[in-house]
NUGU-558426 format. One record per residue (C-alpha): residue number from 0; chain; x, y, z. Coordinates in pm, 1 decimal. Layout:
N
+------+--------+----------+----------+----------+
! kese ! tortor !     east !    north !       up !
+------+--------+----------+----------+----------+
!  NUM !      A !        X !        Y !        Z !
...
+------+--------+----------+----------+----------+
END
This chain:
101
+------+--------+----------+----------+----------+
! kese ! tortor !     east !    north !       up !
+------+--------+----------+----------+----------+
!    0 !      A !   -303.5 !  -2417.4 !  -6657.0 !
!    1 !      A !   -349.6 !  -2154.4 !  -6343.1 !
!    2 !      A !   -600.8 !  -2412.8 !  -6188.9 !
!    3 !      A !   -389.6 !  -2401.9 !  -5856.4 !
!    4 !      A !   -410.1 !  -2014.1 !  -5872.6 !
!    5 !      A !   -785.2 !  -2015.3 !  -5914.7 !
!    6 !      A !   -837.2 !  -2222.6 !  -5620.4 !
!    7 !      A !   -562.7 !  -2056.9 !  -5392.3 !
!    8 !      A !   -714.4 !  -1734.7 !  -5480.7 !
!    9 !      A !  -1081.4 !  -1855.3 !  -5426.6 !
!   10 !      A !  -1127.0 !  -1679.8 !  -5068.6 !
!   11 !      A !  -1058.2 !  -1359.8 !  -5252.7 !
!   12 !      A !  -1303.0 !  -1399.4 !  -5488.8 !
!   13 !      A !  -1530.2 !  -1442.5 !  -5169.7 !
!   14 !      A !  -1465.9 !  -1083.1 !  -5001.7 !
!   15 !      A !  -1684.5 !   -824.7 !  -5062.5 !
!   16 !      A !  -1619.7 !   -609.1 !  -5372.7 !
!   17 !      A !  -1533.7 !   -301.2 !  -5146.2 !
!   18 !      A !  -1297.7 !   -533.7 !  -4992.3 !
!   19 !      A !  -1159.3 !   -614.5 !  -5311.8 !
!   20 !      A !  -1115.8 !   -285.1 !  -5424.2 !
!   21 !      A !   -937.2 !   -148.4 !  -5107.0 !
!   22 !      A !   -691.6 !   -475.8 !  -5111.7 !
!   23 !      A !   -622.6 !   -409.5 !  -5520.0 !
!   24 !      A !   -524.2 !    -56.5 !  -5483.4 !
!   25 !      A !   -323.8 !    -88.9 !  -5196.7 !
!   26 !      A !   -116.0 !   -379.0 !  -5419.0 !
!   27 !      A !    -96.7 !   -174.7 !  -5694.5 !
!   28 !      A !      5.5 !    156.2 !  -5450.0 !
!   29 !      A !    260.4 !    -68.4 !  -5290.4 !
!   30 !      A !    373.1 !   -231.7 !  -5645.1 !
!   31 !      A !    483.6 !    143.7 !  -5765.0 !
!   32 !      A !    714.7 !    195.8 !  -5427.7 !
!   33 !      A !    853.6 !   -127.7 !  -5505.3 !
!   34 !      A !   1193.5 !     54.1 !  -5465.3 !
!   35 !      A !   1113.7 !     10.8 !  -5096.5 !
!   36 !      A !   1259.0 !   -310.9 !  -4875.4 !
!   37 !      A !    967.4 !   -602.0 !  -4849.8 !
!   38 !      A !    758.3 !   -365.0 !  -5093.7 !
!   39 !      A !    780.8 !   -486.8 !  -5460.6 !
!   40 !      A !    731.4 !   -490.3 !  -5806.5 !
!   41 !      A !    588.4 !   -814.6 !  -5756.1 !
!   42 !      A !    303.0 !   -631.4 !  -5609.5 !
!   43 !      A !    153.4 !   -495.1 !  -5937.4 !
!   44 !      A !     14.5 !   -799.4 !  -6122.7 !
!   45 !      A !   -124.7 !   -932.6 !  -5779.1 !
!   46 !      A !   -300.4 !   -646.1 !  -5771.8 !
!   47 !      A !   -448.2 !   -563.3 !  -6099.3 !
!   48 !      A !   -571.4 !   -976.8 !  -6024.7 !
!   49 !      A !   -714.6 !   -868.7 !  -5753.5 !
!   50 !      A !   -945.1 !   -571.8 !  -5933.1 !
!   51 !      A !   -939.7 !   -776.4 !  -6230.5 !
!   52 !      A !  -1237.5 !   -969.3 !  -6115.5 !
!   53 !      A !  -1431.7 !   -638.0 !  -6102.9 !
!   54 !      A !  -1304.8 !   -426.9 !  -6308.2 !
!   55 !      A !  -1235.4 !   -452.5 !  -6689.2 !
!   56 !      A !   -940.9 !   -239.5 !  -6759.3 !
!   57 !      A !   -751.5 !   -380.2 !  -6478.1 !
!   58 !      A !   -822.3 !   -739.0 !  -6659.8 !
!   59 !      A !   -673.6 !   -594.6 !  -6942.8 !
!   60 !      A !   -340.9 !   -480.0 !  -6794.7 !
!   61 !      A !   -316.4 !   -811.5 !  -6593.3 !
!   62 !      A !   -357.8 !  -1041.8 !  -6897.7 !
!   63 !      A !    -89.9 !   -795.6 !  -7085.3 !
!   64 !      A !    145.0 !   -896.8 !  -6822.0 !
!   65 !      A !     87.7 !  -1244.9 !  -6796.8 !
!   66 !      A !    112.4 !  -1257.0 !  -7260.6 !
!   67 !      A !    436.3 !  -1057.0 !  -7188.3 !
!   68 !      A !    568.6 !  -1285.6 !  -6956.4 !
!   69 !      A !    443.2 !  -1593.9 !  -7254.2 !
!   70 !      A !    633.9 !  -1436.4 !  -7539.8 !
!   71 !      A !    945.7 !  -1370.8 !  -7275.0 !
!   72 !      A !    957.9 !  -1729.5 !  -7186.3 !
!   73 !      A !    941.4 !  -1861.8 !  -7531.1 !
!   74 !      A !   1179.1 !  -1628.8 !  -7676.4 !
!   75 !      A !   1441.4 !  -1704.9 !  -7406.2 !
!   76 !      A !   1355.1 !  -2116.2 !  -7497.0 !
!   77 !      A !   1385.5 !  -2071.8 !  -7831.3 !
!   78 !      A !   1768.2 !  -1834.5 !  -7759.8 !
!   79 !      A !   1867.6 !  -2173.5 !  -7546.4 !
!   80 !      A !   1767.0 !  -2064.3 !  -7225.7 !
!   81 !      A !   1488.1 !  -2123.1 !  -7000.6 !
!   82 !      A !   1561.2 !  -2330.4 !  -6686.7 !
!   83 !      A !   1875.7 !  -2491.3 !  -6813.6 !
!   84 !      A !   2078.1 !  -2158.5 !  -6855.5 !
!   85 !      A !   2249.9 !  -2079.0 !  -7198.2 !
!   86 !      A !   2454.2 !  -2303.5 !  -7315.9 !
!   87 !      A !   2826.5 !  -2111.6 !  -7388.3 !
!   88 !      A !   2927.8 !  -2085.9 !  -7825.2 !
!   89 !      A !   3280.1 !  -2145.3 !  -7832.5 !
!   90 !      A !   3472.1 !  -2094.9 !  -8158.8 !
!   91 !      A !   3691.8 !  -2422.0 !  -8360.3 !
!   92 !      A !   3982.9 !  -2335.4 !  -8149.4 !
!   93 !      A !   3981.3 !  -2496.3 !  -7753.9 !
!   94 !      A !   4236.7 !  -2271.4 !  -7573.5 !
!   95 !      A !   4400.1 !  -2501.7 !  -7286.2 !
!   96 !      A !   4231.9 !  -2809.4 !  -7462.1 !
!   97 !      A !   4014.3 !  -2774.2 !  -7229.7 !
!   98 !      A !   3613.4 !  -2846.0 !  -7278.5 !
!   99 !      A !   3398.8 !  -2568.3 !  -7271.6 !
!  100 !      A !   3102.5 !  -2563.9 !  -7232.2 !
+------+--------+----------+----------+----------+
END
């Protein structure tokens, strides 16, 4: 499923651990001001992938994102979502006579 992550994220995996380490932090530092212009909360998960490869509780908290993100997903499917958009319930009565959808 994430087999074009793996291989875009290869050269990471290639970097010295210390490397690693200074790159994850600095995600996950950058992830909390994500307040900030250009600085974002999109900057924690990248991060805790980043130390996840070295460090176990940062695996943890990276693949509780990513099952969060699962169960998200599939609850907004199952609601009528997803990439469609919800789908408007009218009542029996069409006001105007108009369609509504």
């Amino acid at each position: 499923m994430f087999r074009h992550l793996e291989s875009t994220l290869r050269p990471i995996k290639a970097m010295p651990a210390v490397v690693r380490f200074a790159v994850g932090i600095l995600l996950l530092i950058g992830g909390v001001l994500g307040a900030l212009p250009i600085l974002g909360f999109w900057m924690v998960p990248l991060g805790l992938l980043v130390l996840s490869w070295d460090f176990r509780w940062a695996r943890r908290g990276y693949l509780g994102i990513v099952l969060w993100a699962r169960r998200r997903r599939d609850l907004n499917m199952k609601k009528g979502g997803g990439r469609r958009g919800r789908r408007i319930k009218t009542s029996g009565a069409n006001p105007g006579g108009q369609n509504a959808r």
